[in-house]
C-alpha positions in Angstrom: -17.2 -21.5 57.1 -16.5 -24.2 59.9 -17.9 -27.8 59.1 -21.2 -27.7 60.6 -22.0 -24.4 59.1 -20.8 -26.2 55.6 -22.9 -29.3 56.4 -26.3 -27.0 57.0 -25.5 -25.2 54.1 -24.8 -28.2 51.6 -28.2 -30.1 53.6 -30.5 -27.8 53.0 -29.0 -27.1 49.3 -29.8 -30.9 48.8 -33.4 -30.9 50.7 -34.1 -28.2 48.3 -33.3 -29.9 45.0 -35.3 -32.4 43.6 -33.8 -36.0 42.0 -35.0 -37.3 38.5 -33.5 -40.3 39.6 -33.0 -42.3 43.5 -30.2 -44.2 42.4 -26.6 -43.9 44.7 -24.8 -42.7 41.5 -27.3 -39.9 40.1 -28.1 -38.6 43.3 -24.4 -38.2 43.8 -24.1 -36.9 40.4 -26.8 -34.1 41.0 -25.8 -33.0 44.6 -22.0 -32.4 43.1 -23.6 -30.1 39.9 -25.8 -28.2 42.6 -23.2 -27.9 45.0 -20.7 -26.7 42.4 -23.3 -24.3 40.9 -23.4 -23.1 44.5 -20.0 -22.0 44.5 -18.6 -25.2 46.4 -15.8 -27.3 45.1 -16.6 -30.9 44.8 -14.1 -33.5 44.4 -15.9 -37.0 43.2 -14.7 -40.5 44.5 -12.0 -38.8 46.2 -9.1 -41.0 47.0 -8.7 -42.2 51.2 -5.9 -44.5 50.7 -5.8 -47.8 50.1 -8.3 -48.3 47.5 -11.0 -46.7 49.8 -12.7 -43.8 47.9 -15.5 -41.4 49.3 -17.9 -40.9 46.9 -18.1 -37.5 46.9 -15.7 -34.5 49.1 -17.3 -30.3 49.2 -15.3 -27.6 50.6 -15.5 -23.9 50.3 -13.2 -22.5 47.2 -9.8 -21.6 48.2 -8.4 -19.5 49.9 -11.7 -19.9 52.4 -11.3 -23.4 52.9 -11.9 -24.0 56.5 -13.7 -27.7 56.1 -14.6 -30.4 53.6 -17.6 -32.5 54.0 -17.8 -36.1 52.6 -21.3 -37.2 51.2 -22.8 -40.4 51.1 -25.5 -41.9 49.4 -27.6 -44.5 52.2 -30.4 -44.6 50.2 -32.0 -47.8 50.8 -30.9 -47.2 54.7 -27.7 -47.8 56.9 -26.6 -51.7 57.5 -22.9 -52.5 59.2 -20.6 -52.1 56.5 -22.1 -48.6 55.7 -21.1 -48.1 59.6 -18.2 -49.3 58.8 -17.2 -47.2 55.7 -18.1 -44.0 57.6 -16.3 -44.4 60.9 -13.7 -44.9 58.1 -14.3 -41.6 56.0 -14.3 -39.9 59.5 -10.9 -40.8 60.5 -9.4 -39.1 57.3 -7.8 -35.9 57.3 -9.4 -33.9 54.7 -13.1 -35.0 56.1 -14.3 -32.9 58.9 -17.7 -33.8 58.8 -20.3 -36.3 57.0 -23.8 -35.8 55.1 -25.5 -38.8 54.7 -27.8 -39.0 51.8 -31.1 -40.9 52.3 -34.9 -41.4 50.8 -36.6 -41.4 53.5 -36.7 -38.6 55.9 -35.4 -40.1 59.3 -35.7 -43.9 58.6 -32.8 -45.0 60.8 -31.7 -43.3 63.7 -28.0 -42.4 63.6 -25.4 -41.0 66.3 -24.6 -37.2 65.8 -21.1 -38.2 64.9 -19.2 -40.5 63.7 -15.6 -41.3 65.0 -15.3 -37.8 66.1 -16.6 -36.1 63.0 -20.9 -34.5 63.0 -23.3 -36.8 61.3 -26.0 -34.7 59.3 -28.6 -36.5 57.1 -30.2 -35.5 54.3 -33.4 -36.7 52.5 -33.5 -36.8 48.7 -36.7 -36.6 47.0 -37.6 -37.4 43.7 -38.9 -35.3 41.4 -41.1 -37.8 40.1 -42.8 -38.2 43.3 -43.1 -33.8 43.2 -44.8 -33.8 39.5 -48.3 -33.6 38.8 -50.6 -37.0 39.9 -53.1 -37.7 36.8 
């Protein structure tokens, strides 16, 4: 499975799932259990070099690895040094594409790729905001 197949697949695994919590480090938590129980490897806070760590690197289980895909929470939106940190996850080796994780369904527009490497959001929803209303 080449990156952008990988990237469909792990966005609409995530756009399917809901999140008890909107927090960066649960909904990291919960996309690397529901990619795992997928089938996926997940590595979390994989190590870039020089103290840099992605928070959270999928691939396909060997021997069909083909791409990895870094995800990133954005959760209260992109600013400049989220820019920054993900022109930076796209110049490593081992990350041939990037899922960014938001809240709200399209709330900043963002480039189709990053430093080379294809952008694909993702919107989290809570399952709070799913449950019954009273």
């Amino acid at each position: 499975m080449y990156a952008d197949l990988l990237a469909q697949r792990v966005v609409e695994l995530i756009e399917g799932a809901s999140f008890p919590h909107l927090d960066p480090a649960s909904v990291i938590s919960v996309i690397a259990l529901l990619l795992a129980g997928a089938g996926l490897v997940t590595v979390r806070d994989y190590a870039l070099g020089g103290g840099e760590r992605l928070p959270l690197l999928v691939a396909e289980p060997f021997p069909r690895v083909e791409a990895s895909i870094g995800i990133v929470a954005a959760l209260e939106g992109v600013d400049e040094a989220l820019s920054r940190r993900l022109a930076h996850y796209a110049q490593h080796p081992a990350v041939d594409g990037l899922v960014l994780v938001g809240a709200a369904p399209g709330a900043v527009p963002l480039p189709r790729a990053v430093g080379g490497v294809p952008l694909r959001t993702a919107t989290a929803v809570s399952s709070r905001a799913t449950g019954p209303t009273h």
